[in-house]
DRENSE-354942 format. One record per residue (C-alpha): x, y, z; residue in one letter. Coordinates in nm, 2 decimals. Layout:
> X, Y, Z, A .
...
//
This chain:
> 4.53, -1.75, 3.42, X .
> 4.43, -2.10, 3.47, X .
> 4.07, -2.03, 3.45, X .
> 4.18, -1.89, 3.11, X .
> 4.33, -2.19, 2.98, X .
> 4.08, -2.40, 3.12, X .
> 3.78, -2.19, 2.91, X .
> 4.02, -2.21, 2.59, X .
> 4.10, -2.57, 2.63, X .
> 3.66, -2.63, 2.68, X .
> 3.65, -2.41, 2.39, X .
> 3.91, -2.58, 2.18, X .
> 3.73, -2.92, 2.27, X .
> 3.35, -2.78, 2.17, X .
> 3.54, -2.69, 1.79, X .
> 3.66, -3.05, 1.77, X .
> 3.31, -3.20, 1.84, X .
> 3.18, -2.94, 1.63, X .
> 3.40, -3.00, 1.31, X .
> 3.24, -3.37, 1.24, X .
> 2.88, -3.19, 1.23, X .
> 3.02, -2.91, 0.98, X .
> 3.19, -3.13, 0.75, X .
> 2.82, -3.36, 0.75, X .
> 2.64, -3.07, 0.66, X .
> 2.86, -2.98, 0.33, X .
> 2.61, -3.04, 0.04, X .
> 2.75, -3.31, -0.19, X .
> 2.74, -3.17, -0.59, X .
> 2.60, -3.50, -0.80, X .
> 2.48, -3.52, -1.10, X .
> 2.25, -3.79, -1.21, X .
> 2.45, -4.00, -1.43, X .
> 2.70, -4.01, -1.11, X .
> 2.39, -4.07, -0.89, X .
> 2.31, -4.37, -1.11, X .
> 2.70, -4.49, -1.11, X .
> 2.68, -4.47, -0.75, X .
> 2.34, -4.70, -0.73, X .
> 2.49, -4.95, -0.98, X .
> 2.78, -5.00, -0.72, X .
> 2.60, -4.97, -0.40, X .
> 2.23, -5.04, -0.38, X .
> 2.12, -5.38, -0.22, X .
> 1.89, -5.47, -0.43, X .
> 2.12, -5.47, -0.76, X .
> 2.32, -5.71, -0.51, X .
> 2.05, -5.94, -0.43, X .
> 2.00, -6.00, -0.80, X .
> 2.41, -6.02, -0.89, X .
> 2.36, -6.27, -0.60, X .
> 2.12, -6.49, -0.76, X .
> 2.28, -6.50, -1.08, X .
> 2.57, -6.62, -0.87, X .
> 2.36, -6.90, -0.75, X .
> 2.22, -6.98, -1.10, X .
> 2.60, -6.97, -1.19, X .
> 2.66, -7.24, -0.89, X .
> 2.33, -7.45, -0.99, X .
> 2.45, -7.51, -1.32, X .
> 2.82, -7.59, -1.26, X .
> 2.64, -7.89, -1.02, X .
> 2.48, -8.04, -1.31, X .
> 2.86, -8.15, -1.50, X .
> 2.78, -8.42, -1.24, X .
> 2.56, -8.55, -1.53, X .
> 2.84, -8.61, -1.74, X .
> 3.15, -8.63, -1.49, X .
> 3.27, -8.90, -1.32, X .
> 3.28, -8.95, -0.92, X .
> 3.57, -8.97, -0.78, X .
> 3.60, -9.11, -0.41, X .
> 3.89, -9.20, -0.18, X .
> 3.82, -9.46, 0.12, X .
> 4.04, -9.59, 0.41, X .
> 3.88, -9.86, 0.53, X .
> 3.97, -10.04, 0.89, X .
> 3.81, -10.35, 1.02, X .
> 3.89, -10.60, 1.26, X .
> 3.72, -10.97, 1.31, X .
> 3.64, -11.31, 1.39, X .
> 3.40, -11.39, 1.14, X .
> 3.47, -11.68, 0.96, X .
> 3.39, -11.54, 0.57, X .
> 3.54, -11.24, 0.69, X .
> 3.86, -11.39, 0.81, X .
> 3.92, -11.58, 0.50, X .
> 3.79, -11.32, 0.25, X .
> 4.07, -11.09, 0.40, X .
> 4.34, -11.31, 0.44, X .
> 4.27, -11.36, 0.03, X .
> 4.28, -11.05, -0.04, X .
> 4.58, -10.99, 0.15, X .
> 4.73, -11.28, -0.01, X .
> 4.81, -11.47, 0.33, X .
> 4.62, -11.74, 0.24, X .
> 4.83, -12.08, 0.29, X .
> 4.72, -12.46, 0.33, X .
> 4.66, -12.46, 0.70, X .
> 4.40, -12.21, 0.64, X .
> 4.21, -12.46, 0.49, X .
> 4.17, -12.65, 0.83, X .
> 3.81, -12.70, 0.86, X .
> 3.89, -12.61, 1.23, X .
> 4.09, -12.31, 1.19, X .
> 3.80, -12.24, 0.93, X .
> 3.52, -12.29, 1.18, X .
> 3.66, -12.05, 1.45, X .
> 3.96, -11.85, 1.34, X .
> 4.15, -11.59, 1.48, X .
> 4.05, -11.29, 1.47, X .
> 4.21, -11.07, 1.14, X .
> 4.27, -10.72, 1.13, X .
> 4.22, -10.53, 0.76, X .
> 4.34, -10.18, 0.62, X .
> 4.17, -10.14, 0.29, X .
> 4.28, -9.86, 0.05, X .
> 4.04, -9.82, -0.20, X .
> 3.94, -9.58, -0.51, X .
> 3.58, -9.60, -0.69, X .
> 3.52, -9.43, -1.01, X .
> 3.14, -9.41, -1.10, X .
> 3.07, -9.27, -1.44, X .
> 2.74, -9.16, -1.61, X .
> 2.69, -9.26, -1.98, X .
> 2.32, -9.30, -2.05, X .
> 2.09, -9.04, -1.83, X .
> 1.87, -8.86, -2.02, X .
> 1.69, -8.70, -1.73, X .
> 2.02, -8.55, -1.60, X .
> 2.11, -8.42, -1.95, X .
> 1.78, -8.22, -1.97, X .
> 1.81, -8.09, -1.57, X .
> 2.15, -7.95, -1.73, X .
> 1.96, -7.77, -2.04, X .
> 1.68, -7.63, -1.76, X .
> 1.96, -7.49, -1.51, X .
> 2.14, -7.32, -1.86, X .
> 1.82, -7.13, -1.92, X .
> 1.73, -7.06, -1.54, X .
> 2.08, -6.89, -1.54, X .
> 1.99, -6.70, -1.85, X .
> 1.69, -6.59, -1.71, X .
> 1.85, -6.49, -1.37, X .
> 2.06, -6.28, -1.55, X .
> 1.79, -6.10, -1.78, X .
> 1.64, -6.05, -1.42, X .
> 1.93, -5.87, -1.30, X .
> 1.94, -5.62, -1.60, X .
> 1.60, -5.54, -1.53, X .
> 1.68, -5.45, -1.17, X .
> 1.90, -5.24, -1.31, X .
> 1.67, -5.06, -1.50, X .
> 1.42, -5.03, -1.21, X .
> 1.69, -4.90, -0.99, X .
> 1.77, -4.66, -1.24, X .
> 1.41, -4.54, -1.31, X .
> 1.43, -4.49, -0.94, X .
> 1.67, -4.32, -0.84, X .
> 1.60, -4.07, -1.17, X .
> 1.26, -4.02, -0.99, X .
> 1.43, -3.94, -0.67, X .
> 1.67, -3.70, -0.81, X .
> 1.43, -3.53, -1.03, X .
> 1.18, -3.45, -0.72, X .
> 1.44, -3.36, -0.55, X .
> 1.51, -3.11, -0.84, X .
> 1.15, -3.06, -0.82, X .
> 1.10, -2.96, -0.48, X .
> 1.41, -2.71, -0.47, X .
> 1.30, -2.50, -0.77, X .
> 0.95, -2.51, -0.66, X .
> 1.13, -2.34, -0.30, X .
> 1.32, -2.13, -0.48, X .
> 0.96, -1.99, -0.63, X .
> 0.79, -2.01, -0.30, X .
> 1.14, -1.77, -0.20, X .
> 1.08, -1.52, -0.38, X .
> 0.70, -1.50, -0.38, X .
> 0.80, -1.43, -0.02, X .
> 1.03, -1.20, -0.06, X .
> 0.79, -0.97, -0.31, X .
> 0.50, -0.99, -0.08, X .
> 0.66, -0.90, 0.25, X .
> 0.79, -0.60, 0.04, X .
> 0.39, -0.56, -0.04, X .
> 0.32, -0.63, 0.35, X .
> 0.51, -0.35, 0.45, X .
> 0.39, -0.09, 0.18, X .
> 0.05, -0.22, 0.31, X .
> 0.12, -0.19, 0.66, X .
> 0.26, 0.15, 0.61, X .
> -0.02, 0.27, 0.41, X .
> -0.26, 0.14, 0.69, X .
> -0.04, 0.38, 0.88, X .
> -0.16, 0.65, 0.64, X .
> -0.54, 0.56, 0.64, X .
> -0.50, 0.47, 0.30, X .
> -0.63, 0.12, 0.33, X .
> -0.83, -0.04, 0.58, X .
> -0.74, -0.29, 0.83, X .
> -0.93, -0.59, 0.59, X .
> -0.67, -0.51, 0.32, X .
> -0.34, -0.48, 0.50, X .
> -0.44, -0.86, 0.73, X .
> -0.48, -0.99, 0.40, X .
> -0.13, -0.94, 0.25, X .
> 0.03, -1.10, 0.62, X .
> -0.21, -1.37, 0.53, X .
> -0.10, -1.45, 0.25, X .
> 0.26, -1.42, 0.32, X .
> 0.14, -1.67, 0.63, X .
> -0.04, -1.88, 0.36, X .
> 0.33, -1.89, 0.14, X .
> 0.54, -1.95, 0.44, X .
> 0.33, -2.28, 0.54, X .
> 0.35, -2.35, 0.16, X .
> 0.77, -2.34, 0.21, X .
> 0.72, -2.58, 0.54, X .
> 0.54, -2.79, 0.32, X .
> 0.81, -2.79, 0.03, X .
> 1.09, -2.81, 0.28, X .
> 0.95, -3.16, 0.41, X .
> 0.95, -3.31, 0.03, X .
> 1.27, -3.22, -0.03, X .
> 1.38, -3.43, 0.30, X .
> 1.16, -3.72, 0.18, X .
> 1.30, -3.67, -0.16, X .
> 1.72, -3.66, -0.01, X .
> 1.61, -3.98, 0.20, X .
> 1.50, -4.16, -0.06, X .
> 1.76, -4.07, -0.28, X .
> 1.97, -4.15, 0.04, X .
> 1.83, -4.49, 0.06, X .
> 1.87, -4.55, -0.30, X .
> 2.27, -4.46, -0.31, X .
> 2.30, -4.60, 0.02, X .
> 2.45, -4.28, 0.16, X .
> 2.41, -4.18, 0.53, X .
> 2.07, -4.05, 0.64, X .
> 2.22, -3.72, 0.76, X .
> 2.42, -3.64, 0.42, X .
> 2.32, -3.33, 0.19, X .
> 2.28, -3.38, -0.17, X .
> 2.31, -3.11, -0.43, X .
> 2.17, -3.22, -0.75, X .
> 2.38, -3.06, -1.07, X .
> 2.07, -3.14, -1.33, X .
> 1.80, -2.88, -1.33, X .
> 1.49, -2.90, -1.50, X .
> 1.54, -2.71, -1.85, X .
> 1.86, -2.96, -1.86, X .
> 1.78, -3.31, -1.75, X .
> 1.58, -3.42, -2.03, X .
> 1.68, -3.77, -2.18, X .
> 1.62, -3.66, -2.58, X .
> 1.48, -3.80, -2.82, X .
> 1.33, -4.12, -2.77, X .
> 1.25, -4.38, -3.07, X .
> 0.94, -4.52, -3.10, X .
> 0.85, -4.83, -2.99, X .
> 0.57, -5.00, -3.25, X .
> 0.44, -5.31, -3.11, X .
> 0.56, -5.54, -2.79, X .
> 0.91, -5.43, -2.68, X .
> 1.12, -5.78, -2.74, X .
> 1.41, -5.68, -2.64, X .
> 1.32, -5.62, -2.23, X .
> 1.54, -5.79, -2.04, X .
> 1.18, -5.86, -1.74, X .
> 1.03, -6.02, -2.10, X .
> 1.33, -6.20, -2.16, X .
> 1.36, -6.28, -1.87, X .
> 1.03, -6.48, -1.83, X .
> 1.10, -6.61, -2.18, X .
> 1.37, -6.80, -2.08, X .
> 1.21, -6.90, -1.75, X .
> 0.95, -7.09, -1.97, X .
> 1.23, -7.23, -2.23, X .
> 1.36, -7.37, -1.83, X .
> 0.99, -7.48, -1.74, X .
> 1.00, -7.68, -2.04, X .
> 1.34, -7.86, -1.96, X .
> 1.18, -7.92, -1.64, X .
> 0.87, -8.09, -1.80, X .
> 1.10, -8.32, -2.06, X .
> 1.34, -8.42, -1.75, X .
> 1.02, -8.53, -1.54, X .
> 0.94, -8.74, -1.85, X .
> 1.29, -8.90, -1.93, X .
> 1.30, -8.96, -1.54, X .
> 1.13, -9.30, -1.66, X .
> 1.33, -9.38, -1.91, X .
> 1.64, -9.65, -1.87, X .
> 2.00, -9.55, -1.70, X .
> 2.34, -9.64, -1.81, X .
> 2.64, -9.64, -1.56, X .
> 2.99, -9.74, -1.56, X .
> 3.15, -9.80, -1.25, X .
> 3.54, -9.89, -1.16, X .
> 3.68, -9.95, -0.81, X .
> 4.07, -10.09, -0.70, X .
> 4.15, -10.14, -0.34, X .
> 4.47, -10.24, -0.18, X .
> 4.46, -10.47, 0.15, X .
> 4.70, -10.52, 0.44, X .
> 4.66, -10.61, 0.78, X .
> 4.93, -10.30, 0.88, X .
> 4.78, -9.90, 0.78, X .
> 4.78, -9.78, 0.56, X .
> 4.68, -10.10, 0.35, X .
> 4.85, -10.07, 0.07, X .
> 5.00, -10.43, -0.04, X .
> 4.84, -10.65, -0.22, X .
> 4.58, -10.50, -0.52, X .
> 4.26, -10.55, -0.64, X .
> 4.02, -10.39, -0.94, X .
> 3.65, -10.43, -1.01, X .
> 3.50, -10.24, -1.32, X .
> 3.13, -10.28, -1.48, X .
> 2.83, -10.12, -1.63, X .
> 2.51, -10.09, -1.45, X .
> 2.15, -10.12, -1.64, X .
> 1.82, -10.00, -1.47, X .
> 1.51, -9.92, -1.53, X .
> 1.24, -9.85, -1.32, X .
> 0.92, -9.92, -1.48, X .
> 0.70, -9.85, -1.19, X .
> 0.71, -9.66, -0.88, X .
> 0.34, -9.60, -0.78, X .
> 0.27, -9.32, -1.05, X .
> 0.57, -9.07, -0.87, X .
> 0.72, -9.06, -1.22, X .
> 0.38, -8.96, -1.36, X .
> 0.25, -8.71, -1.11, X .
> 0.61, -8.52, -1.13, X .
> 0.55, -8.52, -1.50, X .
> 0.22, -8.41, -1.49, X .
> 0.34, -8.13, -1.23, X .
> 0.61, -7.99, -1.43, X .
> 0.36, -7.95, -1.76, X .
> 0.13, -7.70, -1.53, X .
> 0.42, -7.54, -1.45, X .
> 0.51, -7.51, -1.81, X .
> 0.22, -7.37, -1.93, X .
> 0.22, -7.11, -1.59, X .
> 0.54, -6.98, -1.69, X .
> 0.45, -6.93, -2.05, X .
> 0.12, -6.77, -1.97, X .
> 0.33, -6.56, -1.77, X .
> 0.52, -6.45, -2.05, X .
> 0.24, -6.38, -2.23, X .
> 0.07, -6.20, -2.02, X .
> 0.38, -5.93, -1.98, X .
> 0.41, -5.92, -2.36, X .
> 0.06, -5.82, -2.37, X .
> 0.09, -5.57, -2.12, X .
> 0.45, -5.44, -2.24, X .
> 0.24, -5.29, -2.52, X .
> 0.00, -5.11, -2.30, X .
> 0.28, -4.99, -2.10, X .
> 0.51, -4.83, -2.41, X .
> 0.17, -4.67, -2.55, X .
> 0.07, -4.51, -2.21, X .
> 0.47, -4.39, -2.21, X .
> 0.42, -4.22, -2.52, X .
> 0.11, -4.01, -2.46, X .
> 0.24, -3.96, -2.12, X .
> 0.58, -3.78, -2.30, X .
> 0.36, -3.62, -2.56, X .
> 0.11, -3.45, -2.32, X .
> 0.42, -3.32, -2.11, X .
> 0.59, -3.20, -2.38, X .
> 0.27, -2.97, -2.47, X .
> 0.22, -2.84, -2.14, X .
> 0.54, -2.69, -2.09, X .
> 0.43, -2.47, -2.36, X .
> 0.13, -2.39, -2.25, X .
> 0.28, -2.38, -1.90, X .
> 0.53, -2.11, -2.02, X .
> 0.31, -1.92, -2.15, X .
> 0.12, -1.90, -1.90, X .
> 0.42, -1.82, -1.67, X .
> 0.51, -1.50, -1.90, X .
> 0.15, -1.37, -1.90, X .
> 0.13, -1.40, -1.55, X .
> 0.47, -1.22, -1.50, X .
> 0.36, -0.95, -1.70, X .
> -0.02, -0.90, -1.52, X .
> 0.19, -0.92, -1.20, X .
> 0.38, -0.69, -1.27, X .
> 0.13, -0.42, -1.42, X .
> -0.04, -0.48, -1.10, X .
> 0.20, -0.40, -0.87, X .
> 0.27, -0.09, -1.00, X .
> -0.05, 0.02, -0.98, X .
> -0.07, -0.12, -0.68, X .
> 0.22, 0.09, -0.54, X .
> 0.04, 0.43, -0.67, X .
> -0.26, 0.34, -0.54, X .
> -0.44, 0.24, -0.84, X .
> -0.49, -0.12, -0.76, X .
> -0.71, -0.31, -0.48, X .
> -0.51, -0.57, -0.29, X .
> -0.73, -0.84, -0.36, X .
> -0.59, -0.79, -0.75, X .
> -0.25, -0.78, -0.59, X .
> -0.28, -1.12, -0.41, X .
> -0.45, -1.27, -0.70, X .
> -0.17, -1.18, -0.98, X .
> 0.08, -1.33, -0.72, X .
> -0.11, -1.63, -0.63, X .
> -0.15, -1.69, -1.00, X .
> 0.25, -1.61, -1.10, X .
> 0.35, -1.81, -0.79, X .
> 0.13, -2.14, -0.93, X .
> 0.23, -2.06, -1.30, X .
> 0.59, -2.10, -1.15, X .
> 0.53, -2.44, -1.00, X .
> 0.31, -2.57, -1.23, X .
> 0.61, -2.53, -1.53, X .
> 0.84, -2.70, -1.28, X .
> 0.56, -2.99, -1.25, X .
> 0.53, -2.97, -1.65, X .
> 0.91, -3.01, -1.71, X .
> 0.92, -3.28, -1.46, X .
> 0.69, -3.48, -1.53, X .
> 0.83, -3.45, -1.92, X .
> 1.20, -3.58, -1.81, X .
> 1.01, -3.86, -1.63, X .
> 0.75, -3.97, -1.93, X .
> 1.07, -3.99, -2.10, X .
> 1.24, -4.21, -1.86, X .
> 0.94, -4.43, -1.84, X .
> 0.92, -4.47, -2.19, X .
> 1.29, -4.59, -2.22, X .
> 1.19, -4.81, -1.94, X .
> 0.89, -4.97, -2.07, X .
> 1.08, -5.00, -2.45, X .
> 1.35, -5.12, -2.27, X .
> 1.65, -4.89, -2.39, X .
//
């Protein structure tokens, strides 16, 4: 009875450990729209360029600096014998009295202890260098953010690739299924005519190896639908081991109608993206120049002075402007300027050279969608006609009529005419993709 309860508890524990592994291998429904939703709020790489924007963000919140005052707070303790010292303190703490004027007790004082409280206000009014280091970091952070749409669209583009052969790869196994299924129905009519001395040995090896040849061909399909999960996997940031079920099929996943692009697409967020990198690279060039160029600061500072912490008794203010202009400093001022002008025209030939190639890209998109729109009707065809002499052919076949050479050469055809409608419809849904992606849509 105990060894009883012992195998049922073993058993009981083995279900458990088993449960977790079930549960992993339910197949998760998505469709691609929730696909992409899922890589908008997961995928690392859309957070690396949110993150960058953040930093542009934090870039050009420093440069208020260049029309924002400084603020600082000081405590300041200090104790001493020197003679300026000792007097300079003892006025500003407003102990001064006439026996301080002693030329001996001026000549080697006591020492004086000083707590100094003190606030200093430094603000900008004339830095045209700063001002221009502010316009730069304003289109920087435009351009980081035109960066992070296009991420988007990459990710997007993407992850519809990786769904989509995904798709791809499970109708093409679904084909290679049922290819298999008809022709180890025709390897067993084969092996039992063989039985009959109906055909020879050549004829009935040759259906098992094409049944062999289909099963390697499943193998094969199996292993891209793994690599096409993973990637998807990878994209969505789902674990390794999870099962996805895509809802989209082939006849359904196309995108519509896409308009025309005539000309360079403007409106891409990579081109805009560049373009305001430039408009930055040009900021960059006019604050290397106005480095040169006078400054203008006003500055304010009150302190309060005791010889007890925390210094607070007697008060004292200081404000002024500060000129300067530095009209020479070994051609650093010239070499920076010259520096940020090459980088200037780098950045806008840049810019022009992704405008330039924006248009090659949209025009390849379009004949890309054209051409796969005309072969899935060629490729249906083609699958119907094939249907049809496959069929014919196995009926005479079956009576006898028909060699099986014809027999493996109707289904080789049908099975290919299946795939190759698959390959036609994807690669349609993708040239459409590809084509809002270059147009930027």
């Amino acid at each position: 009875m105990k060894g009883l309860q012992r195998y049922r508890g073993i058993a009981a524990a083995a279900c458990l450990l088993l449960l977790p592994s079930v549960a992993n291998a339910q197949a998760m429904r998505l469709s691609l729209q929730e696909a992409l939703d899922m890589a908008r709020e997961n995928n690392y790489s859309l957070k690396v360029a949110e993150s960058r924007v953040d930093q542009a963000d934090a870039r050009y919140l420093q440069t208020r600096k260049a029309y924002l005052p400084t603020v600082t707070l000081s405590e300041t303790f200090v104790n001493t014998n020197d003679p300026a010292a000792v007097f300079t303190y003892k006025l500003r703490q407003g102990r001064i009295d006439t026996p301080d004027f002693d030329p001996l007790r001026l000549n080697d004082p006591d020492d004086i202890s000083n707590f100094q409280a003190g606030i200093e206000v430094m603000q900008p009014l004339v830095n045209i260098d700063a001002r221009k280091g502010r316009s730069a970091a304003a289109s920087a952070r435009k351009s980081a953010e035109y960066q992070r749409d296009r991420a988007a669209d990459t990710i997007g583009l993407e992850v519809s690739k990786a769904y989509f052969g995904l798709v791809l790869a499970k109708s093409n196994l679904r084909a290679v299924d049922r290819s298999i299924a008809a022709m180890a129905a025709h390897d067993r009519q084969a092996a039992n005519a063989y039985a009959k001395g109906l055909i020879t040995r050549s004829d009935k090896l040759s259906t098992g190896v094409r049944l062999a040849e289909l099963r390697e061909q499943k193998m094969m399909i199996q292993d891209e639908i793994q690599a096409a999960s993973d990637a998807l996997c990878f994209l969505l940031r789902l674990d390794g081991d999870a099962v996805i079920d895509p809802v989209d099929d082939l006849k359904s996943g196309g995108i519509g109608a896409v308009a025309a692009v005539e000309g360079i697409p403007e409106g891409r967020a990579d081109l805009q993206a560049l373009d305001a990198a430039s408009e930055a690279a040009a900021y960059q060039y006019e604050m290397a120049k106005a480095a040169s160029l006078p400054r203008l600061n006003a500055f304010g500072q009150t302190n309060w002075n005791d010889n007890a912490f925390p210094g607070l008794d007697e008060h004292n203010w200081t404000v002024g402007l500060t000129l300067s202009w530095t009209v020479f400093d070994g051609y650093g001022s010239i070499g920076k300027a010259q520096e940020a002008k090459a980088a200037e025209l780098e950045s806008r030939y840049r810019y022009e050279e992704a405008r330039d190639r924006s248009r090659f890209e949209v025009k390849q998109a379009s004949r890309s969608l054209a051409t796969a729109r005309s072969r899935i009707a060629i490729a249906q065809q083609a699958l119907e006609e094939a249907k049809v002499s496959l069929d014919y052919i196995g009926e005479r076949y079956r009576s006898g009529m028909a060699m099986t050479f014809e027999l493996l050469g109707r289904e080789s055809a049908y099975t290919y005419a299946q795939m190759r409608l698959n390959k036609a419809r994807y690669d349609y849904i993708m040239a459409g993709h590809e084509l809002e992606y270059a147009s930027g849509l």
